[in-house]
C-alpha positions as CSV (number, residue, x, y, z in Angstrom):
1,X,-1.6,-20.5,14.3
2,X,-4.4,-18.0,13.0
3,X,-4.0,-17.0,9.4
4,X,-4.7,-13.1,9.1
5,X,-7.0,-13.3,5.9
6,X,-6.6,-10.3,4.0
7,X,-9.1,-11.6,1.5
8,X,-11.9,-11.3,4.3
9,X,-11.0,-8.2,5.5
10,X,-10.5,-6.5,2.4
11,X,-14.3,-7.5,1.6
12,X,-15.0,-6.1,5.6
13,X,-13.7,-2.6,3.5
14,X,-14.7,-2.3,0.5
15,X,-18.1,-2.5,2.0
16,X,-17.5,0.1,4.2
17,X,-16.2,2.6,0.8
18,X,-19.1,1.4,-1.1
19,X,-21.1,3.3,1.7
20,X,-18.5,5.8,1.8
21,X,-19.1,6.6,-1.7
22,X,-22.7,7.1,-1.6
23,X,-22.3,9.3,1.5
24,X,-19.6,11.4,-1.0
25,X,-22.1,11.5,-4.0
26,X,-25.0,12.7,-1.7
27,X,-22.5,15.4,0.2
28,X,-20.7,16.0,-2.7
29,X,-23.2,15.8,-6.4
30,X,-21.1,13.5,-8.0
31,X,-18.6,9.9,-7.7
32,X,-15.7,9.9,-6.2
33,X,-13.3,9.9,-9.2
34,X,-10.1,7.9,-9.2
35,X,-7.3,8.4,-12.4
36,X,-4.5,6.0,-12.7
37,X,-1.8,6.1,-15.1
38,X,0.0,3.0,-16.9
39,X,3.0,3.9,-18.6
40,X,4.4,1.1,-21.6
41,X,3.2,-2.9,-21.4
42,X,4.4,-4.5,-18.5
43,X,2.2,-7.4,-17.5
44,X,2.2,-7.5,-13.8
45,X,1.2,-3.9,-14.0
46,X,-1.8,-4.4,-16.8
47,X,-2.6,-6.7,-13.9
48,X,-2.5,-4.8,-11.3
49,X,-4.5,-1.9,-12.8
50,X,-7.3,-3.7,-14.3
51,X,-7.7,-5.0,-10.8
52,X,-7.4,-1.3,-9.2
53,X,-10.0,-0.6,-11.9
54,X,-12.7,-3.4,-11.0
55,X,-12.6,-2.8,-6.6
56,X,-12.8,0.9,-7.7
57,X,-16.5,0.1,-10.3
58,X,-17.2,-2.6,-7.2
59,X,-17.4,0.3,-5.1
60,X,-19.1,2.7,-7.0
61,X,-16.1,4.9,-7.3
62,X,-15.4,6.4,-11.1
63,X,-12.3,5.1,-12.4
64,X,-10.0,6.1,-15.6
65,X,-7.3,4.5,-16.9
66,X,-4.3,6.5,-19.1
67,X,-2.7,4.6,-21.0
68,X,0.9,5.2,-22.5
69,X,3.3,3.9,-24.7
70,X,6.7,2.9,-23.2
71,X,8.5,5.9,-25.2
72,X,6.4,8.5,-23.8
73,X,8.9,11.2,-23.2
74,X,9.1,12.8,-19.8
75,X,7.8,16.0,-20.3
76,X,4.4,14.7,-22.3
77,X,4.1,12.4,-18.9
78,X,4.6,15.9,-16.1
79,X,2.1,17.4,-18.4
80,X,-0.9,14.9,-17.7
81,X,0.2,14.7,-13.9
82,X,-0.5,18.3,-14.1
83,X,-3.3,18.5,-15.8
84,X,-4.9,16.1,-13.6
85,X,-3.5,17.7,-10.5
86,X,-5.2,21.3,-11.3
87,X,-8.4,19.2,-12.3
88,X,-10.8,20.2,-9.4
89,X,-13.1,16.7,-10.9
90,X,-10.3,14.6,-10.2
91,X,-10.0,13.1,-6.1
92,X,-7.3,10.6,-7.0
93,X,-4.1,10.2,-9.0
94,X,-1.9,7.1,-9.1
95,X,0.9,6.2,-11.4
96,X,1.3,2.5,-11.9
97,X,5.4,1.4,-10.7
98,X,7.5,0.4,-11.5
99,X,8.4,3.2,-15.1
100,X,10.0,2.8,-17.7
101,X,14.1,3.7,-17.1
102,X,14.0,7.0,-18.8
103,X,11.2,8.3,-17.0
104,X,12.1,10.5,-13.4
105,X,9.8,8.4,-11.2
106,X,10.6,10.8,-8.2
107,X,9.6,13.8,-9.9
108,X,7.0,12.2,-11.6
109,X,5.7,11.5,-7.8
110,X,6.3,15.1,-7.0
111,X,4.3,16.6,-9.6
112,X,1.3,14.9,-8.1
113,X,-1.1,17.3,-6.0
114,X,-0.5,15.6,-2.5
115,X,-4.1,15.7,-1.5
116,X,-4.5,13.4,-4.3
117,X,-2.0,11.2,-4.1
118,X,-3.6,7.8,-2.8
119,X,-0.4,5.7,-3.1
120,X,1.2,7.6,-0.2
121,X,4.1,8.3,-2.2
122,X,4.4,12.2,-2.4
123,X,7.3,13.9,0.1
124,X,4.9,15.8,1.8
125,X,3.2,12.6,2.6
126,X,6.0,10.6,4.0
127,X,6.9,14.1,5.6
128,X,3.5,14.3,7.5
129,X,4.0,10.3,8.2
130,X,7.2,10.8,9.7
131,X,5.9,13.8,12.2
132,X,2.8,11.6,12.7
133,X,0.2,13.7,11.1
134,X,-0.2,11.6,8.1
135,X,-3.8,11.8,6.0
136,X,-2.8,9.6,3.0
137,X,-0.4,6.8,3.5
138,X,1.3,4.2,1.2
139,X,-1.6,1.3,0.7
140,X,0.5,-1.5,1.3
141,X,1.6,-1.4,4.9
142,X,-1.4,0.9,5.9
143,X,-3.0,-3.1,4.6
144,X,-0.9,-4.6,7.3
145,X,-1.3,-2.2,9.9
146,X,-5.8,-2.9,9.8
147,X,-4.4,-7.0,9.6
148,X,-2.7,-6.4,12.9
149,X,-5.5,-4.6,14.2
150,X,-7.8,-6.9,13.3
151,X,-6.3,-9.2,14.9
152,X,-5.7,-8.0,18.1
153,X,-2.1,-7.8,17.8
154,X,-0.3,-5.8,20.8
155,X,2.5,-3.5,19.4
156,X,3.4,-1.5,22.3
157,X,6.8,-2.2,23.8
158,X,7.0,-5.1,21.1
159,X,10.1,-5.8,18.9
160,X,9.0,-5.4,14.9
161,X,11.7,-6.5,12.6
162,X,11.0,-5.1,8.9
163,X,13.1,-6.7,6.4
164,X,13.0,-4.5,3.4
165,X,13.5,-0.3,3.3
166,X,11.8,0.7,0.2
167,X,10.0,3.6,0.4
168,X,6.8,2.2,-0.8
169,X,6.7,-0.4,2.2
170,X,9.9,-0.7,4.3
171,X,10.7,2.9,5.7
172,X,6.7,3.8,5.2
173,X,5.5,0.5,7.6
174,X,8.5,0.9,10.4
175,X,7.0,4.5,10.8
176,X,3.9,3.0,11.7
177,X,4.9,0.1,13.5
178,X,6.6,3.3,15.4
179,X,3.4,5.4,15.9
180,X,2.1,2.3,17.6
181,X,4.8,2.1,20.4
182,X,6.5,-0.6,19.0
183,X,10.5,-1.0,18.9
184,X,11.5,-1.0,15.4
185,X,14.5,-2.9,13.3
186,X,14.9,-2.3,9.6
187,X,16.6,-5.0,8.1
188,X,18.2,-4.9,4.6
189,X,20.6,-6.5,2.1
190,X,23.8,-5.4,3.8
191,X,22.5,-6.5,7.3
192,X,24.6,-8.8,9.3
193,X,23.2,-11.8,11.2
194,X,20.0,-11.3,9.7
195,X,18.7,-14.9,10.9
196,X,19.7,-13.8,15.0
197,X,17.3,-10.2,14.2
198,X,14.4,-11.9,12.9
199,X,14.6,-14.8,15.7
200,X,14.0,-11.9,18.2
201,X,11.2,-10.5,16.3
202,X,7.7,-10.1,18.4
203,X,6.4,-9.0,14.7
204,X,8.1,-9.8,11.5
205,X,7.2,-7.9,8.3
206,X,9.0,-9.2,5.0
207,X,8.9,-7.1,2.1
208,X,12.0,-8.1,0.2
209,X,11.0,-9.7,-3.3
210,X,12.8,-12.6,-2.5
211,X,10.9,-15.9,-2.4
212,X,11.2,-17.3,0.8
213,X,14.0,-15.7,2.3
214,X,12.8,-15.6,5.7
215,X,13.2,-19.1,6.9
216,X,10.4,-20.5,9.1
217,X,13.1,-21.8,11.7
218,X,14.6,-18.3,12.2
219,X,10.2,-16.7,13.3
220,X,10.1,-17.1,17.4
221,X,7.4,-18.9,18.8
222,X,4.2,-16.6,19.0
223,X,5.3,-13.9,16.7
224,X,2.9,-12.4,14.3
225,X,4.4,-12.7,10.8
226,X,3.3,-10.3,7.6
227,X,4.7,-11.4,4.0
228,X,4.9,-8.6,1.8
229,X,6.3,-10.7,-0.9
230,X,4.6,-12.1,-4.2
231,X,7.0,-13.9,-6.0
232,X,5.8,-16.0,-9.5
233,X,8.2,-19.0,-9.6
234,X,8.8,-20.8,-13.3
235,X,5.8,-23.2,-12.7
236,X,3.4,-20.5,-12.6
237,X,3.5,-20.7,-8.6
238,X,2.8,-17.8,-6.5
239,X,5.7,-17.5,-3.5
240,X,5.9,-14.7,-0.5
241,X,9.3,-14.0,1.2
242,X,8.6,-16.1,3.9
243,X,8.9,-19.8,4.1
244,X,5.4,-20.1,4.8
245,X,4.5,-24.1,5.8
246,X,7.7,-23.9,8.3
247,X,7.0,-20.2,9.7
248,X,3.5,-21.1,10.3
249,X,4.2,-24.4,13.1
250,X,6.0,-21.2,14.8
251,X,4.1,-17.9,14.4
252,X,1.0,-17.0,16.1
253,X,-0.4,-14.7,13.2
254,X,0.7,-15.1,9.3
255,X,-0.6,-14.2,6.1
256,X,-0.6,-16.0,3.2
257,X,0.5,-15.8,-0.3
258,X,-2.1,-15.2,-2.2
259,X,-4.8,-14.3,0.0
260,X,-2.9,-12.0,2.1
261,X,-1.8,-8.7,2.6
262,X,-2.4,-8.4,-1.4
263,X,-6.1,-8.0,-1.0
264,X,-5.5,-5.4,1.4
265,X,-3.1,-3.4,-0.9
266,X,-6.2,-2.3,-3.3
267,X,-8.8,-2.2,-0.4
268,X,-6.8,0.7,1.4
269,X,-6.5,2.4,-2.3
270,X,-10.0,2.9,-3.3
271,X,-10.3,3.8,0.9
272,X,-7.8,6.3,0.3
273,X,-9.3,7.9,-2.7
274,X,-12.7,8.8,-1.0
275,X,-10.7,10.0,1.5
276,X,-8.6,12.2,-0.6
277,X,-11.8,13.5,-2.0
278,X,-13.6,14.3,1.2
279,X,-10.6,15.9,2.7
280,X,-10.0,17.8,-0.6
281,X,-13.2,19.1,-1.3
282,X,-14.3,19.5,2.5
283,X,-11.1,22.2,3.1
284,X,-12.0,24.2,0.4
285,X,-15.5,24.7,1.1
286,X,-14.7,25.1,4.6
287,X,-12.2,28.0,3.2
288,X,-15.1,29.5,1.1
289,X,-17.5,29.8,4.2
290,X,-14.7,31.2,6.2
């Protein structure tokens, strides 16, 4: 069993943006500027963001945080989206999820300029995933997708099993287990003989938010298996949906919780944002010289 270390690879990247960046500042006059927007006082997301916020300094990219009270109405909310969509200073926008109920998350997403929308999220982004001509694409499976790579993982003609269809991970990572030839299963609450699916599964990805759902007897022998999940139990203890100790005496390839695909979540987001920006900025001068 090899572990696929996301903490490793993660470091592999954000060295790579760091000189990313400095190309963009020398190309461009300034840093690569990424906004992110935390609605109200949820924990895991003041978490989250502040370490969004360190990768981005880490990697000389110029971060800003927003931050709004849980009552922010709606409109107030559409208006800085806006505003930082038209702002021709600004290469990245992300809204920290989940929002508070009364806030339209969907047209929240939509108001984002999709050039600058380095969670992947935006319709026109999942559009141009779907027909394969994607430039920016949701962090977290875009994380597992370098993992497998990195590991030499062969997806052609392979069966993937991804249990989970959100559209931040699920539907996003079976479209690029797809692009990569493999033969794709989306799994879900209301799937039947769930345990008999995964069992068949050359590559299991589980992205469920249920600790340890995925038993380790159910993973075939040699598969290559990606937990999605992070999961704090009572005691403080961190959890993926996989039952990792049994799943590993099984599985080829797996990632751990912590340590895993998490690392590579925020290393494809600050790689995304100098992205955006050079994409962005390299259209419209190319449209100026035209």
């Amino acid at each position: 069993m090899a572990l696929l270390d996301g903490k490793d690879l993660a470091k592999t990247i954000r060295k790579k943006v760091k000189e990313q960046t400095a190309e963009f500042t020398k190309q461009w006059g300034r840093l690569p500027t990424l906004h992110v927007i935390l609605v109200g006082e949820d924990p895991a997301s003041e978490i989250y963001v502040r370490n969004k916020g360190r990768a981005c300094k880490k990697a000389g990219i110029e971060f800003h945080e927003h931050k709004l009270t849980a009552d922010t109405p709606a409109d107030k909310l559409l208006t800085l989206v806006k505003s930082l969509s038209n702002n021709n200073a600004v290469d990245g926008i992300l809204v920290q999820m989940p929002l508070p109920d009364h806030l339209p998350a969907d047209a929240v997403i939509a108001a984002i300029d999709p050039r600058k929308d380095v969670d992947g999220f935006h319709p026109v982004n999942l559009g141009n995933l779907i027909t394969g001509k994607a430039n920016l694409v949701p962090c977290t499976p875009l994380g597992c997708m370098k993992l497998l790579e990195e590991a030499d993982v062969s997806l052609k003609g392979k069966n993937a099993v991804v249990v989970g269809r959100s559209t931040i991970v699920g539907k996003p990572m079976a479209l690029m287990l797809l692009e990569k030839h493999a033969t794709v299963t989306v799994c879900h609450s209301k799937t039947e003989k769930l345990a008999h699916i995964v069992a068949e599964a050359d590559v299991v990805v589980a992205a469920t938010g249920q600790p340890e759902l995925i038993k380790g007897e159910w993973i075939k022998k040699g598969a290559a298996v990606l937990d999605v999940g992070i999961n704090r139990m009572e005691d403080g203890t961190l959890l993926g949906d996989v039952e990792f100790h049994t799943a590993a005496v099984r599985a080829a390839w797996i990632s751990p919780v912590p340590g895993g695909v998490g690392p590579m979540t925020i290393a494809c987001l600050i790689s995304n944002t100098v992205k955006a920006g050079n994409a962005r900025l390299g259209a419209a001068n190319a449209s100026r010289s035209a």
